[in-house]
C-alpha positions in Angstrom: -10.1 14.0 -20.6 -10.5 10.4 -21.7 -8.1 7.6 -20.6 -6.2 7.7 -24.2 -5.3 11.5 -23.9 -4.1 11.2 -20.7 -2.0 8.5 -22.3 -0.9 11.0 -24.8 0.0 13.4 -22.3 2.3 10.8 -20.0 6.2 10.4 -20.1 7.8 7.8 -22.1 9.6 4.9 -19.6 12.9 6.3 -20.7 11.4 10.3 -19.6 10.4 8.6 -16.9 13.2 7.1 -15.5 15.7 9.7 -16.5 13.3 12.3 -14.9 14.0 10.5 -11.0 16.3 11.5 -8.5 15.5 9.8 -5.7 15.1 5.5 -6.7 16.6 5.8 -10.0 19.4 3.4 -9.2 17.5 0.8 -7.3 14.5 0.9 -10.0 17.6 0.6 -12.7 19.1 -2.7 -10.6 16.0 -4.4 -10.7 15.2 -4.1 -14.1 18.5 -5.6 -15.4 18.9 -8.6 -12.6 15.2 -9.4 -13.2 14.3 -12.2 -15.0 10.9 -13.1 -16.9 9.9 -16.5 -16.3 9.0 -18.7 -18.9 5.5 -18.4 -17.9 5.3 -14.7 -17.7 7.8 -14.5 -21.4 4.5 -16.5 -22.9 1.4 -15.1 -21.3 2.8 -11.6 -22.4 3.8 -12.8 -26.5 0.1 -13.5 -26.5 -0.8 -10.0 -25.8 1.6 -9.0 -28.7 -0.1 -7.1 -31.4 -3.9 -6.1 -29.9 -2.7 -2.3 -29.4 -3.2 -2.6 -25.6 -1.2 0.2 -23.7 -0.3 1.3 -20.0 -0.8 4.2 -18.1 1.0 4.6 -14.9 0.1 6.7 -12.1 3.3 7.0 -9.8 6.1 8.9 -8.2 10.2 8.5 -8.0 10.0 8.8 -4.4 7.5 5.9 -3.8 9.1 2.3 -3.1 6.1 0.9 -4.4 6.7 2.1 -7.4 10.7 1.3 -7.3 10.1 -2.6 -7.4 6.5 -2.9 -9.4 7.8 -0.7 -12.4 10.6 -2.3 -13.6 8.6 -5.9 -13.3 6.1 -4.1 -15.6 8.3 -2.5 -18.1 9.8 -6.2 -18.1 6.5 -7.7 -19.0 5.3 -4.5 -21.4 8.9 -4.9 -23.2 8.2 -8.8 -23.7 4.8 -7.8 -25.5 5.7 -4.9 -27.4 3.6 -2.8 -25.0 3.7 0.9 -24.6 3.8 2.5 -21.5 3.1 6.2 -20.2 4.0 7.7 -17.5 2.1 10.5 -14.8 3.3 11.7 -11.6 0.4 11.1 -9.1 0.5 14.5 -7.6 0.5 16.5 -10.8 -2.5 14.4 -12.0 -4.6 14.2 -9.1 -7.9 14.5 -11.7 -7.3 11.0 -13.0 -5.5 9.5 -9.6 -8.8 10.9 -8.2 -10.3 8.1 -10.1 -8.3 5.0 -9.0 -8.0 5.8 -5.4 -7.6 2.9 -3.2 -10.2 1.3 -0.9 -12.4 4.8 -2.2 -9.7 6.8 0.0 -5.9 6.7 -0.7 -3.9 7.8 -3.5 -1.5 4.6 -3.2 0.7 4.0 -6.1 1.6 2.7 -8.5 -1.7 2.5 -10.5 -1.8 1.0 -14.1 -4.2 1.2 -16.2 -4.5 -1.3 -19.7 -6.2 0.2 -22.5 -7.6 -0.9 -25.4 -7.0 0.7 -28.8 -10.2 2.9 -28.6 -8.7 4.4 -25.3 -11.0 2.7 -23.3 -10.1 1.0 -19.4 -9.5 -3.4 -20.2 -7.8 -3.7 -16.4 -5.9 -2.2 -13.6 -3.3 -2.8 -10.8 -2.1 -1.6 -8.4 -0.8 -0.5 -5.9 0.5 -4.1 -4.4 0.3 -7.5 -5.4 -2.1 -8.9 -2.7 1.0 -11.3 -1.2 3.2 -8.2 -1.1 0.1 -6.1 0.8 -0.5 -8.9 3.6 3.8 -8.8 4.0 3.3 -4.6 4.5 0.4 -4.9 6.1 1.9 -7.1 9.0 4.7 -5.1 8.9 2.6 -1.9 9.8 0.7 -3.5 12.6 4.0 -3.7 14.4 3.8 0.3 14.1 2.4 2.5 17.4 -0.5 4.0 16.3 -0.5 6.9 13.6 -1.7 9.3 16.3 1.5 8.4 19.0 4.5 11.1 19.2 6.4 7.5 18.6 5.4 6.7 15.0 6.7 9.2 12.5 10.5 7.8 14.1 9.6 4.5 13.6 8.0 4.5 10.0 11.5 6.5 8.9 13.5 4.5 10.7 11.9 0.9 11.3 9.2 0.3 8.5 10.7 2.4 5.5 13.9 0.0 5.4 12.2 -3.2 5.8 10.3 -2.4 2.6 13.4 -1.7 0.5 15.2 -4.9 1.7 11.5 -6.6 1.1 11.7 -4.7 -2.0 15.0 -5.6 -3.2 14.6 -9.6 -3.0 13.6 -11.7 -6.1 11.6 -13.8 -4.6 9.0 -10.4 -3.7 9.9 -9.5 -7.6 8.4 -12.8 -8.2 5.7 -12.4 -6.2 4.5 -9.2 -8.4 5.4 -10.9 -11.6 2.8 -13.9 -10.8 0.2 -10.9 -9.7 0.5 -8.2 -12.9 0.7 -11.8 -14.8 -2.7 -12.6 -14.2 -4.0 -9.3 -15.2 -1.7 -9.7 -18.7 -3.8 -13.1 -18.8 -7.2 -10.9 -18.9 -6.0 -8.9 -21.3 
């Protein structure tokens, strides 16, 4: 299947969103107390018109997902973009694709296409200043192999990414990243 049909075959945002049951709310918060800068309201007018469109690979239960998407549909709304939507698990052909670092199936993946279907860009899962905040956070983890970690991932690591998740200035942080991939466009 070529990237355009499995555009076709994706949920609208609005499918999407009414589809969750688990970030709904929180997802729904951050898209209407987000704000585009000025910067981001201009690079994405310029992409206004060239038929570019988003597929995104993702889940409801993924807080990954919960803060990147409403930044994106933000920036796709600001430039008349379309965006389609695939749970990661039900689509594993294409995630198979886009895994990161050649191993995980870490979300959320878009990818830009152009008008004949074809791949222009992709990002994903993280904005790299978001990554290097998670990835200090998981080095204060026991190893993945200790009786001790599953407890503190759930209990520890899990609710320092939704109150990471839940400030602006990380919302910022993803707009300035998926803004330099709208530059490229």
């Amino acid at each position: 299947m070529n990237l355009f049909e499995w555009f076709k075959k994706g949920m609208t945002a609005q499918e999407y969103v009414e589809s969750m049951q688990v970030n709904q709310e929180t997802l729904r918060s951050i898209y209407h107390t987000y704000q585009l800068s000025q910067e981001a309201e201009n690079v994405t007018q310029a992409v206004t018109g060239k038929g570019i469109k988003a597929i995104v690979l993702t889940a409801d239960w993924c807080g990954d997902a919960m803060v990147n998407i409403p930044i994106l549909l933000k920036l796709a709304n600001n430039s008349l973009m379309e965006c389609r939507f695939l749970i990661r698990d039900e689509n594993v052909e294409l995630m198979d694709r886009y895994l990161t670092n050649g191993t995980a199936r870490s979300i959320p993946i878009i990818i830009f296409i152009n008008e004949k279907g074809e791949e222009i860009a992709k990002w994903g899962p993280r904005a790299a200043a978001v990554e290097e905040i998670v990835s200090n956070y998981k080095a204060l983890l026991p190893e993945k192999d200790s009786p001790q970690y599953e407890l503190a991932f759930k209990e520890t690591f899990i609710p320092k990414m939704h109150q990471l998740f839940k400030q602006e200035t990380t919302w910022a942080t993803i707009e300035k990243d998926l803004v330099q991939v709208f530059r490229q466009l």
